[in-house]
C-alpha positions in Angstrom: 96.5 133.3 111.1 99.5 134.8 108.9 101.8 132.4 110.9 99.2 129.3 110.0 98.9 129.9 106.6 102.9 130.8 106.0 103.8 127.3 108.2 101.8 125.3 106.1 103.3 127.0 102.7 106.7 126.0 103.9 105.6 122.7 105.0 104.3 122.2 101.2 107.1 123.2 99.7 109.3 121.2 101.8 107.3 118.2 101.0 107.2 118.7 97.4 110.8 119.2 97.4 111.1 115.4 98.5 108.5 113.8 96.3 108.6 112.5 92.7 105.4 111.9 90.5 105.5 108.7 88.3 102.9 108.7 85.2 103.0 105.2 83.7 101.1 101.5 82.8 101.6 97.9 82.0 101.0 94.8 81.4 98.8 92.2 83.9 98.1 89.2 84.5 95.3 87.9 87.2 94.1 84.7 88.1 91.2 83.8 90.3 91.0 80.9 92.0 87.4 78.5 93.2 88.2 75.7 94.9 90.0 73.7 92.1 89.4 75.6 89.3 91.4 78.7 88.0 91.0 80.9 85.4 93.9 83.4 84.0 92.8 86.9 82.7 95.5 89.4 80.4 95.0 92.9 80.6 96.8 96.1 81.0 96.9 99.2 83.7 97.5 102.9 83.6 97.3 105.7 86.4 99.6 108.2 88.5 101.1 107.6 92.0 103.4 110.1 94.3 105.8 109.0 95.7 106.7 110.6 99.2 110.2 110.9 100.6 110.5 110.4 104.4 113.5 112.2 105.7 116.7 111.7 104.2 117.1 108.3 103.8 115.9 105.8 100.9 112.5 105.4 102.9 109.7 106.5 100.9 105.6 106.1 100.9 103.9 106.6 97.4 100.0 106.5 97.0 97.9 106.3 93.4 95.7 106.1 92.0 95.0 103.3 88.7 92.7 101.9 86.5 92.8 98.2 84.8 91.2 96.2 83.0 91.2 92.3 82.3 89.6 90.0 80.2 89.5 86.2 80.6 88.3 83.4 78.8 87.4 79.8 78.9 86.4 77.4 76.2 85.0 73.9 76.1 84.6 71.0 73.9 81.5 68.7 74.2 80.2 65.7 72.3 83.9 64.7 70.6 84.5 68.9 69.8 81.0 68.8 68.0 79.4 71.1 70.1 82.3 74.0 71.5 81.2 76.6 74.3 83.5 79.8 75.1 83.0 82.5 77.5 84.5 86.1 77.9 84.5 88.2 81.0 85.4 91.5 80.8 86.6 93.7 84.4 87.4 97.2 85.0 89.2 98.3 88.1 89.8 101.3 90.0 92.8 100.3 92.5 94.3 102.9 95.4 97.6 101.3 96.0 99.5 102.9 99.4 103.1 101.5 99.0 105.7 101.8 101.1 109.3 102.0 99.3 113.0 102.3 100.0 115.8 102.9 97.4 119.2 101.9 97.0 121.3 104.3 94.1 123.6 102.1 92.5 125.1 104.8 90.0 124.1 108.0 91.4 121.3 109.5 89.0 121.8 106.8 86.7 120.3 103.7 88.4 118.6 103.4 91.1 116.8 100.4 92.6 113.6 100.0 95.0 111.4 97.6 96.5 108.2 98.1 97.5 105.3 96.3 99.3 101.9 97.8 100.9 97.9 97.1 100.9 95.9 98.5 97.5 92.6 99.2 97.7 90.7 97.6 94.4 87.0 98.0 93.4 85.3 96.3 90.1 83.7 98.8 88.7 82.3 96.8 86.1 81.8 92.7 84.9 80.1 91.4 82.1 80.3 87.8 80.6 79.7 87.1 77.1 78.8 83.5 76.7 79.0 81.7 72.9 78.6 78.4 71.5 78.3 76.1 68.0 77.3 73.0 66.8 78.9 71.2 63.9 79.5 75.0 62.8 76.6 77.1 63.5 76.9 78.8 66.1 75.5 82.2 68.3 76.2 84.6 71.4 74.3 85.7 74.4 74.4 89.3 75.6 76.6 90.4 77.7 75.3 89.4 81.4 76.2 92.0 84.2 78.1 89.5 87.0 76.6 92.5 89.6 73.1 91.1 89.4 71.6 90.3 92.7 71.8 86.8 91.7 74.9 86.5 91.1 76.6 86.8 94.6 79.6 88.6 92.9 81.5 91.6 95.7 83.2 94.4 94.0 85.3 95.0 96.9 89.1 93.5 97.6 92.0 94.2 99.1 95.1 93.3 97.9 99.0 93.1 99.3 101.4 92.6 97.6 105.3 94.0 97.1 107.6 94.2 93.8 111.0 96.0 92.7 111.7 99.3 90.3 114.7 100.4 88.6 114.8 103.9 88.0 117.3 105.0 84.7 118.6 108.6 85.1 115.9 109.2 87.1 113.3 109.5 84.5 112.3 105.6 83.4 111.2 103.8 85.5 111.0 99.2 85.3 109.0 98.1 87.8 107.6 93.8 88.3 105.3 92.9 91.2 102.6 90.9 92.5 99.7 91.3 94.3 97.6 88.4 96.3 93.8 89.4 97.2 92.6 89.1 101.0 89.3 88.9 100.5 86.5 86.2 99.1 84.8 87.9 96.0 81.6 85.4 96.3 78.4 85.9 98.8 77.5 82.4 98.6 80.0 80.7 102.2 79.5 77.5 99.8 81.6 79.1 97.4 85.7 80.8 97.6 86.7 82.8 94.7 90.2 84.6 95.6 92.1 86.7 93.0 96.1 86.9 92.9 98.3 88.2 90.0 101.1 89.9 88.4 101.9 93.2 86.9 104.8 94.5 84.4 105.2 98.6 83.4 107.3 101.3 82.5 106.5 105.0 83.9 108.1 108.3 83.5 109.5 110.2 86.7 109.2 113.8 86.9 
């Protein structure tokens, strides 16, 4: 039992000698896409991943764990911009990215770049749509309306791929751009396709 518990000690410590925690968040931008129609949200993310050396070469695998949100809106003009409607959907994310990695040191603890690419596991923890309208200037707003209503044939669940680069700067800052494209259809109803894709910009500290 000593034996056990001492080999899987060492087998920690070796491990955690060849892995680097990266703290950090960014900007986003997702679009999802029905049929013909698209609609761009902004939003930002923030979380932790840990990044996992395998062996001695630049080969790496890094899981995380984030959280995002995104707002979109739309707006509309009817009877010659008399009457105006605009709507606003909020979304809040828990994603569980698993990307694999492999660095290249330009400048030996000065710059280093990587690419990366793997599957993320992404849940909607929340959506609600604020709809609001006017007429020749008066004008009023509905409460928010929960898109996870049994009505409204909206899934949670997606699974995105997607890949990106990093540049780490004396290994403590890290740049890092990618994109991620969503596998799965978010609507119940097989009359309707709504697909989400988007982009992502940060900065994260390396310790």
């Amino acid at each position: 039992m000593k034996k056990i518990i001492l080999t899987l000690a060492l087998a920690a410590i070796a491990t955690s000698a060849f892995a680097q925690i990266s703290v950090g968040g960014g900007y986003l931008s997702s679009t999802k896409t029905s049929g013909d129609n698209a609609f761009t949200g902004q939003g930002f993310y923030a979380g932790v991943d840990y990044n996992i050396h395998l062996g001695t070469s630049g080969l790496g695998v890094a899981p995380g764990v984030f959280y995002s949100s995104i707002t979109d809106e739309s707006r509309a003009s009817l009877i010659g911009g008399i009457a105006k409607i605009e709507g606003k959907t909020v979304e809040q994310f828990i994603n569980v990215p698993v990307n694999f990695n492999y660095g290249f040191n330009f400048v030996d603890g000065a710059l280093k770049l990587s690419l990366y690419a793997g599957p993320t596991l992404n849940y909607c923890i929340s959506s609600k749509t604020t709809l609001s309208g006017s007429v020749a200037g008066v004008g009023g707003s509905t409460d928010p309306t929960n898109n996870f209503e049994a009505d409204k044939d909206y899934k949670p669940l997606n699974v995105l791929v997607g890949g990106g680069v990093a540049l780490d700067i004396v290994e403590t800052i890290r740049v890092n751009f990618g994109y991620n494209y969503g596998l799965m259809d978010l609507h119940a109803n097989e009359n309707i396709t709504l697909k989400r894709a988007g982009w992502h910009v940060g900065l994260a500290l390396v310790f």
